[in-house]
C-alpha positions, 0 to 999 in steps of 0.5 A: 408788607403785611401780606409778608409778615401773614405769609412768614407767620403761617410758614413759620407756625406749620415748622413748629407742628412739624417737630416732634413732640416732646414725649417722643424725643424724651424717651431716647437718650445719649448712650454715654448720658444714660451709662452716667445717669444710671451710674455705671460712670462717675462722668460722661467723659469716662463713659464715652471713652469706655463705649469708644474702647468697646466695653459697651455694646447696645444690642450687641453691636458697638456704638458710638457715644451719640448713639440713642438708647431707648427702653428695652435696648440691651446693654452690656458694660465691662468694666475689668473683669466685671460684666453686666448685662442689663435691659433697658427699663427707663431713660433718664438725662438727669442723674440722681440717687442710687436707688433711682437709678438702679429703677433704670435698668434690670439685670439679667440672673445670669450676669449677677451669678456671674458677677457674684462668682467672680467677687467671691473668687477674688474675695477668696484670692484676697484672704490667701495673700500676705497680710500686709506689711510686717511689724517691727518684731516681725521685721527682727524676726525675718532679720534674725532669721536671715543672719543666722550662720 
């Protein structure tokens, strides 16, 4: 019986050397974990709707939520009319403070003067509206106004 328990120890030992060291399996992540970990997504749920509608692509090609992500990958979010296109920097499974994630990725100049056009244009579109709602004195004005014969 102890010839059994030396020969299942041995077999069990060589299973444990045989895994991959843990530095290696850290430097991949879940594309839906590192999209919430670098805060483009409040949740993971939302991230993995986003990657399964298409507005996230990994080195240009659509991925599936479970997809690994490795430094030096290239991500593009869409998110309304916004776009980022950003390279991979570092993993991280652990969501933490703005600044810390901002260390995750790095965004390519191109993308930012991108999406500093568009916020200045829709900035630009906000002060051209009304507004906002009418004061009572405006409200009898447009009323006079109408009424007139």
């Amino acid at each position: 019986m102890s010839a059994q328990r030396e020969a299942w120890r041995a077999v069990s030992m060589t299973r444990r050397t045989d895994a991959p060291p843990a530095a290696a399996a850290a430097d991949r992540v879940r594309v839906d974990k590192w999209l919430w970990a670098a805060r483009f997504y409040r949740t993971r749920s939302l991230a993995a709707q986003a990657i399964e509608a298409g507005h996230v692509r990994v080195d240009g090609e659509r991925v599936k939520p479970a997809h690994s992500l490795r430094a030096s990958a290239r991500v593009i979010v869409r998110k309304g009319d916004l776009a980022w296109d950003v390279e991979v920097v570092a993993t991280s499974e652990r969501r933490g403070s703005a600044p810390e994630a901002a260390k995750l990725y790095r965004e390519t100049p191109a993308s930012a003067a991108a999406r500093e056009r568009v916020t200045s244009e829709r900035r630009a579109a906000r002060g051209a509206m009304t507004p906002g709602r009418p004061t009572k004195r405006d409200r009898r004005k447009l009323e006079d106004f109408l009424n007139e014969p």
